[in-house]
Structures are given as structure tokens and as C-alpha cells.
N, C-alpha and C positions, 0 to 999 in steps of 0.2 A: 410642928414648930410651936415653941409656947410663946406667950405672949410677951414674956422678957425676950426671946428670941428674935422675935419680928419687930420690935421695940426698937433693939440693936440694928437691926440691919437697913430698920426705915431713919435711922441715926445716922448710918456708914453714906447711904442713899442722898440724905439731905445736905451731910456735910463736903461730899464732894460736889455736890452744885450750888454750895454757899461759896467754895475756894471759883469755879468756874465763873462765876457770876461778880466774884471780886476782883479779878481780874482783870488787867484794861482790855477792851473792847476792839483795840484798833485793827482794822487788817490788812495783810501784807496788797501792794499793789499787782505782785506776778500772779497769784493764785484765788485772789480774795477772799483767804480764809483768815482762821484770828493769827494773828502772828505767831504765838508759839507753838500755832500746827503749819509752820511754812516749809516745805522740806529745801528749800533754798539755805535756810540757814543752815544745813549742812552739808551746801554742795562744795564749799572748800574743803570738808574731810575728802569729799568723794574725789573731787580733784585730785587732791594728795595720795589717792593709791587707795583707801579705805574701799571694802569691799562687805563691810558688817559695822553695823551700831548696834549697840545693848548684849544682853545675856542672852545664852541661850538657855531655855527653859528645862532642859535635862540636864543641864551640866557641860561645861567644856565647849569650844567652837566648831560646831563640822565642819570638815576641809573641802573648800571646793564649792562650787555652785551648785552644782549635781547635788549634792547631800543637805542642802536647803528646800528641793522643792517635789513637792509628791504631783509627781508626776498621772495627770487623770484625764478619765474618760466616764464622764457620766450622763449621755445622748442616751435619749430613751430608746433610741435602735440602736445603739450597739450594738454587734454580732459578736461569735465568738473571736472571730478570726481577728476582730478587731481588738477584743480583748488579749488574745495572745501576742499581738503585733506588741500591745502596750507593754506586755511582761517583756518581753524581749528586750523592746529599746532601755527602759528602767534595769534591767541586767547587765545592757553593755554598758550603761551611762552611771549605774550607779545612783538613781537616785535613792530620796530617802524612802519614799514610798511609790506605791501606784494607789489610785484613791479608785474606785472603783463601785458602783451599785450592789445591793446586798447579795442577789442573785448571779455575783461573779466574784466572789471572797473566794470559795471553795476551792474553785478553776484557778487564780490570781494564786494563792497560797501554794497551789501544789506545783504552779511552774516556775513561783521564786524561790523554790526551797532551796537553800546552801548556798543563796545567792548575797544576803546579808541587805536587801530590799525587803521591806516590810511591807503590808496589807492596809489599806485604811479602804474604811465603808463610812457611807452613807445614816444615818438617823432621822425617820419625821421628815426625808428629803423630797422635795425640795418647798414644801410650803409651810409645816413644821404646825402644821395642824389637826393631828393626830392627839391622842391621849397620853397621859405619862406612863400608865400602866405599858401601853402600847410600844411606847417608846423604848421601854425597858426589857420590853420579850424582843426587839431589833436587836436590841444591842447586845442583849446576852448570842443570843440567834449568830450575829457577826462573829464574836469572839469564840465562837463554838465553831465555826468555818473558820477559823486563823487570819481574824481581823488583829491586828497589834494596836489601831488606834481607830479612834470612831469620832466623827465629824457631825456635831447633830444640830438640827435646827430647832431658835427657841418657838414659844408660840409667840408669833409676834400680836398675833391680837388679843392678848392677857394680857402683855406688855404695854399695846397703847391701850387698853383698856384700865389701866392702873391697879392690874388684879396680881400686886407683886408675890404675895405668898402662892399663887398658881404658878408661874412662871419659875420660882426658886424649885418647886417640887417637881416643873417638868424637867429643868435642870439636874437634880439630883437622881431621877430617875435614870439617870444614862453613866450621871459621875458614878453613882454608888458604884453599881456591876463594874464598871471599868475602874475600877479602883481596887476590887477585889481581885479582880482578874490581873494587874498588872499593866494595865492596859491606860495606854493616852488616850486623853478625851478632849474634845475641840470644839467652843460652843459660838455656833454658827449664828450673828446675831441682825443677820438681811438690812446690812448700815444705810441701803438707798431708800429703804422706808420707814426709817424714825429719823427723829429732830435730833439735836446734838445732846440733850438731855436725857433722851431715851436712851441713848447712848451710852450714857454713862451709867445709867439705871442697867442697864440689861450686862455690861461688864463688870458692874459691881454684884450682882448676883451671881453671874458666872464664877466672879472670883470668892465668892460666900460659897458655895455648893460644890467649890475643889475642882473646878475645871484646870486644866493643865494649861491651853489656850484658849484665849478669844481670838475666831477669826470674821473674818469683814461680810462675808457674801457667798452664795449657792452659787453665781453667776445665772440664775436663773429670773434676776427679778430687775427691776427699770434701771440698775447699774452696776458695777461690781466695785473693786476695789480704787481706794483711791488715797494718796498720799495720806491726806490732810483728815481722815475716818483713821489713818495705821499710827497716827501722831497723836491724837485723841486716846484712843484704844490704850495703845502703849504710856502712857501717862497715868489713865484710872488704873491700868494692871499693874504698874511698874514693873522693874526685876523677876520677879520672880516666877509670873506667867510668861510664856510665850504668845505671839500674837502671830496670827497669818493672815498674809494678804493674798486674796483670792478673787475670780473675774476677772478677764480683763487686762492679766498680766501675760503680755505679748513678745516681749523683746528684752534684751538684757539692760538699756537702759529704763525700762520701764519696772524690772527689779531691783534693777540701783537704788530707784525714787524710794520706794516697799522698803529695801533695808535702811537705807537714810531714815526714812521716818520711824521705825522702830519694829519694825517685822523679821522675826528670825525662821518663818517657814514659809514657802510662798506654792499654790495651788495653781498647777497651770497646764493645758494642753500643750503650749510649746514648748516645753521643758529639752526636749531636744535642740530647737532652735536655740533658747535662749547659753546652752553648752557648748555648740557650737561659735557660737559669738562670745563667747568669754573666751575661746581656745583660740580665737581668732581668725575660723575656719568657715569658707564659706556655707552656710546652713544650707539643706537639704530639706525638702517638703517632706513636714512627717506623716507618714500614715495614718498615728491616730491624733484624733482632731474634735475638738469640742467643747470646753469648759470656757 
């Protein structure tokens, strides 16, 4: 990166927390966040039938609940069988992906074939404190086993370290290859452990180094996703990234909240469940279970 380069981006960086910072302060009483991350203010869409707010980040709206959420299993035991239970359910339901650890891409790809369910892995997962070089042989490594889209974490402690040209290059280490490859890239930004600032710093790099998505959380860290983090997100990204809400998301009202607030993919073990409760059918305990 040259110096007129990082110039620019510590410009992009400052000016979205001049516009944050100028704006009023007040916060909503339901939530106590800042008002224009309340997802209330758009529970009269939700009311009215609305089932999606914003763009989706590829183009066009997927139909259905199923086709919004990658469907995953990333328990450090996982077994196979639990691995194929998840192929399975994600083929009859249709979702958009199965999200999967790097060591089940392989297995995951050969049993969704023809099935029109994509592959997503893992990068740097889940503490995102590995190297970029490092980062970069995952992700080729994934896409080499028939990963379609890779989910990576950033370093979060370059991040609060203020070490922002470190963090942009672990970022691009994962967009590049998957850029070349054709491939979605999803940058993983651990929202329960930076300030609202960080925040915006760590999705404005994402969106500098050509990530496809910013999403919320591993589910592996003090909390996952939460409205008023998918309201934020989506505001520094606008349009034309997509954002996922990930952690945490349990039920179909609790993905309502996720697309109200500006989330067009959403990461979840009960991806079953939450199909079931849109189709209005009593949910069934799924077998795979963990995110």
C-alpha cells in the first residue's frame, strides 16, 4: 500500500466517524442503542408482511427463507455423520449454503453436488490470529476442495491495536484469491469485542480490500449477533455489500430482527427450525446443532 493509499483510507476511516460522531446521540428506550440502530423503527414494515430490507449483495432477492441462510456446523467434534446429516437437511431445505470447517469442504462439496447448495469454510477461525500469508494458503486450500464462499476472521488485535494497514492486508489476503477464484468472501469482524468505532474501522476496510460481506461474529466469542451491530454494519457498507448476521440467531423471529435491521444472509444451526416456522410447521429437533 503506498502512502497516498493509506492517506485515502485513513480519510474514508475518519470521515465516517466525523458523520457518527455528528450525529445526535439519543437512544431509543426499547433497546438502548442510538436511535438509527433501533430495529423497531422497522417493525411496521415487518408487521405489514415485509420479510427483507435492503439489497441483496449478488444481485436480485433470494426466494424464501431457506436461500438466505447457510446453514452450519462448526463444533470442534463434529463427526462425519454429523457432517452428512447437515448435507442432507441443507438439500432438502434448500439452503444457500452449509458453512462447514476446512477439514469437511471436500466431504460437504461431494455430497451437495447437483444439489444447487453451495460450500462455505471457515478462515483464521475462530480467533483470527493467524498470519495473512497463512490465511491465504486456507483459503486457496478451501476453494481447491469446492468451497464457493469463505468466511474469514479479521485479526482483531491489529485492529484494537490501531495497526490498520496490518488488518487491510490480512483482509486482502483472503479477498484477493477469492476474487480470482470467483468466489464470495465474508469478513468476519468478532462485533462483541470492539467499541462501536471499531466497528466501523474494521467494515470500512473490509469494504477497501473488496469483501463481498461484512459479517457480525464466529459465535465463538462473549456474544453473537445482534440487531443494533446488523443496523451499524449495514449503514458503513451500504448497498452494495452484503452483511450477515451470525450467533445467536435461533428462531424465525429472531431473523426477522437480522433482516429488519439490514442483513441479507444469516449463519445458523437452526436453519431447519427456523423453515419450519416460516412454513408454519411444527419444528422438529435438528440433528445438527452448534453455531
Amino acid at each position: 500500500m503506498t502512502r497516498d493509499e493509506l492517506q485515502h483510507l485513513i480519510d474514508v476511516i475518519v470521515g465516517e466517524l466525523t458523520t457518527l460522531m455528528a450525529r445526535p446521540q439519543g437512544r431509543c428506550a426499547c433497546h438502548s442503542v442510538l436511535d438509527d440502530c433501533c430495529p423497531d423503527q422497522l417493525r411496521g414494515v415487518l408487521d405489514a408482511g415485509a420479510t427483507r430490507v435492503g439489497l441483496h449483495a449478488s444481485g436480485g432477492a433470494p426466494v424464501g427463507v431457506a436461500s438466505m441462510i447457510d446453514h452450519t456446523l462448526l463444533k470442534p467434534d463434529a463427526t462425519r455423520a454429523n457432517i452428512e446429516e447437515l448435507c442432507r437437511e441443507a438439500a432438502q431445505f434448500k439452503f444457500a449454503t452449509v458453512c462447514v470447517n476446512p477439514t469437511w469442504v471436500a466431504l460437504s462439496t461431494r455430497l451437495l453436488a447437483g444439489s444447487g447448495v453451495g460450500v462455505c469454510s471457515v478462515v483464521g477461525f475462530p480467533l483470527g490470529a493467524t498470519t495473512p500469508d497463512v490465511k491465504g494458503y486456507e483459503t486457496r486450500r478451501a476453494i481447491f476442495d469446492g468451497a464457493r464462499e469463505i468466511d474469514m476472521v479479521i485479526n482483531v488485535g491489529a485492529l484494537k491495536s490501531g495497526d490498520l494497514r496490518v488488518v487491510e492486508w490480512d483482509i486482502e489476503s483472503v479477498t484477493r484469491p477469492c476474487r480470482d477464484a470467483g468466489v464470495l468472501s465474508k469478513v468476519i469482524i468478532e462485533a462483541a469485542l470492539l467499541t462501536d468505532d471499531e466497528k466501523i474501522t474494521a467494515c470500512t476496510l473490509a469494504k477497501a480490500a473488496g469483501a463481498d460481506y461484512v459479517k457480525t461474529s464466529t459465535g465463538f466469542a462473549s456474544g453473537g449477533a445482534t440487531a443494533a451491530d446488523v443496523a451499524l454494519m449495514r449503514r458503513v457498507v451500504g448497498a452494495e455489500m452484503g452483511v450477515k448476521a451470525a450467533g445467536g440467531v435461533r428462531d424465525l423471529e429472531g431473523m426477522k430482527l437480522m433482516i429488519a435491521a439490514g442483513a441479507t444472509r444469516v449463519g445458523a444451526s437452526a436453519g431447519v427450525k427456523i423453515v419450519q416456522q416460516a412454513r408454519g410447521e411444527q419444528p422438529a429437533a435438528a440433528a445438527a446443532a452448534g453455531y
